[in-house]
N, C-alpha and C positions, 0 to 999 in steps of 0.2 A: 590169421594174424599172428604175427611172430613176438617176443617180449619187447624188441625193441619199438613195437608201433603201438606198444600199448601206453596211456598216461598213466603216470606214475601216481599212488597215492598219496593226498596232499589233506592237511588238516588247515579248517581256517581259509582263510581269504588270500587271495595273492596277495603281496607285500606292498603297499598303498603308498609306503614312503612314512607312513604315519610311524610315531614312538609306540611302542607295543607295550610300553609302560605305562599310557598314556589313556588307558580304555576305559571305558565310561563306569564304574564302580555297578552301576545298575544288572550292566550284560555281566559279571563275573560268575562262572559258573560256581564258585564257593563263595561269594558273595553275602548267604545267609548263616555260613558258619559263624561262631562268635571272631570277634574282634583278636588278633595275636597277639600273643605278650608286650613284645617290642610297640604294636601300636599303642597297647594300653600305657604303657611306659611314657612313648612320645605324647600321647593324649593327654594323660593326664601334666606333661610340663606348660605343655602348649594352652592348657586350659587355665594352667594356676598363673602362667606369662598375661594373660588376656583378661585374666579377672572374673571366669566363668566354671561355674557348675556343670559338667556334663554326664547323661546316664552311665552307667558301668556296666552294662548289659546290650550295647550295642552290638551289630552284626560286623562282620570283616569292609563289609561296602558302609556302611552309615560310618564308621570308624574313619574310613580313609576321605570321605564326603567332609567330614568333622575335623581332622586334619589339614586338608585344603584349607578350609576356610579360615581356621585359628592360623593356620602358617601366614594367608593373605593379611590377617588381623594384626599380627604382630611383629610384623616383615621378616617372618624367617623364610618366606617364600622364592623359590628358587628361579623363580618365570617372570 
């Protein structure tokens, strides 16, 4: 078998069409690290807009779960 018959190495799924931005917070492979500056930043405006308490010790995935949902809450949601 010569290099050109061999498949090439590919990471991930074929390209589904789907937004790659768009992945289910749950599958993120750093998912349980803490939560990034910039989210805690956005978190906490999104939380004091909506009239809500949320923990400060979230993970990067509960953060971006918490996000959504205050974005949908306070119509800064972009969908």
């Amino acid at each position: 078998m010569t290099d050109a018959d061999e498949t090439p190495d590919t990471l991930g799924a074929a390209d589904s069409g789907a937004d790659p931005a768009a992945k289910d917070p749950s599958t993120w492979v750093t998912g349980d690290e803490p939560m990034t500056a910039p989210q805690r930043s956005y978190l906490d405006t999104l939380a004091r807009e909506a009239g809500e308490e949320i923990p400060a010790d979230l993970s990067k995935a509960e953060a971006s779960e918490q996000i959504e949902r205050l974005q949908d809450k306070t119509g800064r949601s972009s969908g």
